[in-house]
Each structure stands twice: as structure tokens, then as C-alpha cells.
N, C-alpha and C positions, 0 to 999 in steps of 0.2 A: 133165347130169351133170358136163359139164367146169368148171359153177357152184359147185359143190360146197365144192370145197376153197376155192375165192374165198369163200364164204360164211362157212365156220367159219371162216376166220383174221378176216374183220372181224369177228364177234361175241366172240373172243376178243381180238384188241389192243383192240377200243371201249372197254372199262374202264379198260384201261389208260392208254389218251392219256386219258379223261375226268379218272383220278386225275390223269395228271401234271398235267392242266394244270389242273384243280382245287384241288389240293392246297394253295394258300391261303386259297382260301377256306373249305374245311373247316376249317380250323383256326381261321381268325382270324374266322367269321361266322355266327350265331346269330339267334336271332329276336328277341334283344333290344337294348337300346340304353341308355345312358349316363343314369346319373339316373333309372332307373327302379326302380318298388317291387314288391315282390311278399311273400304271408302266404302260409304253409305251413303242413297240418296233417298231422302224423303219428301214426297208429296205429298199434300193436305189442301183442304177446303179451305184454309186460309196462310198458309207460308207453306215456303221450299225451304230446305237447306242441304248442305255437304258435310260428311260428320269422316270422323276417322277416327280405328280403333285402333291400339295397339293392346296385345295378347302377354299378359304378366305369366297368364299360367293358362289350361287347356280350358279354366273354367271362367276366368277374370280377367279384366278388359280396361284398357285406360277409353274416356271416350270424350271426342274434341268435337263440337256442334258448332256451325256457322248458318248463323242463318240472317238474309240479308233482304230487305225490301222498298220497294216504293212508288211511286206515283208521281203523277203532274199533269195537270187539266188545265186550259184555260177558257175564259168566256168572254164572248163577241156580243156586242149588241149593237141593233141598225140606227141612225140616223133619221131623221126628218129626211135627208137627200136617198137614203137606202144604202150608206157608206156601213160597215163594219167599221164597228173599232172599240176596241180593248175593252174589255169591262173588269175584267177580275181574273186572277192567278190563283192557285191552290197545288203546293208540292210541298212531299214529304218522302223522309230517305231515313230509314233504320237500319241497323245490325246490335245482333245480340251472339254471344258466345257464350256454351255450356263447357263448363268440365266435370266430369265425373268419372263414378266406378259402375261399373256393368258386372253382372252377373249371370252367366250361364250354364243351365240343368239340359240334360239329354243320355237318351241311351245307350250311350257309348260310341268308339271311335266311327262306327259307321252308322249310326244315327242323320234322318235325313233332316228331323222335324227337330229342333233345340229350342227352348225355349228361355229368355232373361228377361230382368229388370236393374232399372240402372237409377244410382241415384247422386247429387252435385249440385252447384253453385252455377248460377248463371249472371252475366251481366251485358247493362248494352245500353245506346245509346240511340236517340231518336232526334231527327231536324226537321225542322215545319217551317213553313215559308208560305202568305198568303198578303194577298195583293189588290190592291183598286185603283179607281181614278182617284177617288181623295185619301189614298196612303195605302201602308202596309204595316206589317209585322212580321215576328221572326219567333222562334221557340225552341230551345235546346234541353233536352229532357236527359236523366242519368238511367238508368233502372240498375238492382242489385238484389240477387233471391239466390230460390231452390227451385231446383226441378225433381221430378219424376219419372219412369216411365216401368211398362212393362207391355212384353210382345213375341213373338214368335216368327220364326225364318223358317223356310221350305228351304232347304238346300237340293237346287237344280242338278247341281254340278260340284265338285270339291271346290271350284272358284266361284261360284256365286249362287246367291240367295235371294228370296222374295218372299215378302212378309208382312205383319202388317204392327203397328204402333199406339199405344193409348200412353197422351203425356198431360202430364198436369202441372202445375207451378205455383210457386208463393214471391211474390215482391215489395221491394220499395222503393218509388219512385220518387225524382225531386226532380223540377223545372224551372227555368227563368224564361217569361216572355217580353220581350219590348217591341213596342210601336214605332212609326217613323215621327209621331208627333211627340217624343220622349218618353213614354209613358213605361214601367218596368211593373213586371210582374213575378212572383216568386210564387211556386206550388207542386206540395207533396200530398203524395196517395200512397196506400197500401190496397193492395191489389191481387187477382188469383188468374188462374187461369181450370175450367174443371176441365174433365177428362177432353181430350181433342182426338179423334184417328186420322191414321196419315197411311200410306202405301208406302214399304219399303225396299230397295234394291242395296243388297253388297256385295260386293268385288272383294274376294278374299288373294291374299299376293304370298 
């Protein structure tokens, strides 16, 4: 019994001296290392993209973001005979590109769970294309901003990880749209995006 209280005070200071005397190497040591590569895939409720990092130091990360999208529909409408035919077009085609700096926290070289946030410049470009029997239109959009993110990787394996992603963004956009009956349009917005999650996979090389 008189064990007791000896017991619970070491299982309550052990973390604490671990932390203290820790506490550098959590910070400053990660599973990775200088000049290394690593490809990241991310999925989300509303885009994909392919990212690649490259490794300045075990704890900082250059980070290069593609992310690319689009669509195309078209509409049929019937005839007095019951013939199809054309009624209306609707396609669109984006890409955007992040660069940034990443930051990465973990418990040292054999840490499984590492945790960062990253932050950069993004820009990108958007095409719209919409269509009828009495004309069409076209629309060419710029975008230019900031991003955000911050998230956490399970490392499976010393080569690869799975994790997950919260990004958010600031932009400004500018567009020109014209008609086929000449018609020109010019328009800017500033624009956000809040926190989005996504599922993430890297391949570290």
C-alpha cells in the first residue's frame, strides 16, 4: 500500500521529464531527410489533384499542387416527328497551381504520425464554353491568391502515407466573356474558399 503513492507520482512526472528532455527532438526530427522527394494524391468532395514535395531539411518542404478539372454535357430535345436534335452545349476546363512552403512537427526519426501545415501562392486559369440553336458564348477567367493548409499523415511504411487535409484560400479573379452575336463582357471578383477536407496518399522516394 505504502507503494502507492510512489507509483502514481512516477507515472505522472514520466511524461513530463520525457517531454522536457525531449522537447527537441520533437520539434526539430521527423522521418525524413534533406533532398528528398515525395508525390501526393489528394481527393475531395469537390477536386483531385497531384502535388510533389521536395525536402529542404528533415522538417521543411518545397510543395508544388496541380490540380486540374472539367466537364461537358450536352441537350437533345424531340421534334414534332420524335427526331432528337441538339439543343444546347455546356463545357468547362480548369487548372490551378499552388507553390508553397510546408511545415513539419513529429516525434522523431521513427515517428509514425507527423503532423504539418503549409502555406503559398496559387494561380489558375478557367475556360467555359456554352452553346444553342440561336448562338453561343465563350469565357476565359485568370485567378491569383493564397492558400493554406494544415493536416496530418499515418506513415504505413518508410514510403508511404495516408492522411487527411483541411485547405482554405484567398483570391482574385478577372474574366472576359463574348457571345457569338459580338457581345464582350469583362468581370472581377474577390473570392474565398473556407476550410475544404480531402484524403491524402504520399509516396515518399
Amino acid at each position: 500500500m505504502n507503494r502507492l503513492p510512489t507509483l502514481f507520482a512516477t507515472l505522472v512526472l514520466l511524461p513530463v521529464s520525457a517531454l522536457a528532455q525531449d522537447s527537441t527532438v520533437r520539434r526539430d526530427a521527423t522521418p525524413f531527410h534533406k533532398g528528398q522527394w515525395a508525390a501526393q494524391f489528394q481527393a475531395g468532395t469537390a477536386f483531385g489533384s497531384l502535388g510533389f514535395l521536395k525536402f529542404r531539411s528533415p522538417t521543411q518542404a518545397l510543395v508544388l499542387d496541380l490540380r486540374i478539372g472539367g466537364s461537358h454535357s450536352e441537350a437533345l430535345s424531340s421534334d414534332s416527328s420524335g427526331v432528337n436534335r441538339f439543343a444546347g452545349l455546356q463545357s468547362n476546363a480548369s487548372v490551378q497551381l499552388r507553390f508553397g512552403w510546408r511545415r513539419y512537427s513529429g516525434d522523431g526519426t521513427a515517428a509514425k504520425v507527423v503532423s504539418h501545415y503549409s502555406l503559398g501562392a496559387l494561380a489558375g486559369f478557367d475556360h467555359n464554353v456554352s452553346g444553342a440553336r440561336t448562338g453561343s458564348s465563350q469565357s476565359n477567367a485568370w485567378t491569383a491568391g493564397a492558400f493554406a493548409d494544415v493536416g496530418g499523415t499515418y506513415l504505413l511504411t518508410s514510403k508511404f502515407g495516408i492522411g487527411a487535409l483541411a485547405t482554405a484560400s484567398l483570391f482574385y479573379r478577372s474574366g472576359v466573356s463574348k457571345t457569338s452575336l459580338g457581345t464582350k463582357y469583362r468581370d472581377w471578383a474577390i473570392g474565398g474558399s473556407a476550410l475544404s477536407a480531402s484524403l491524402v496518399a504520399t509516396v515518399y522516394f
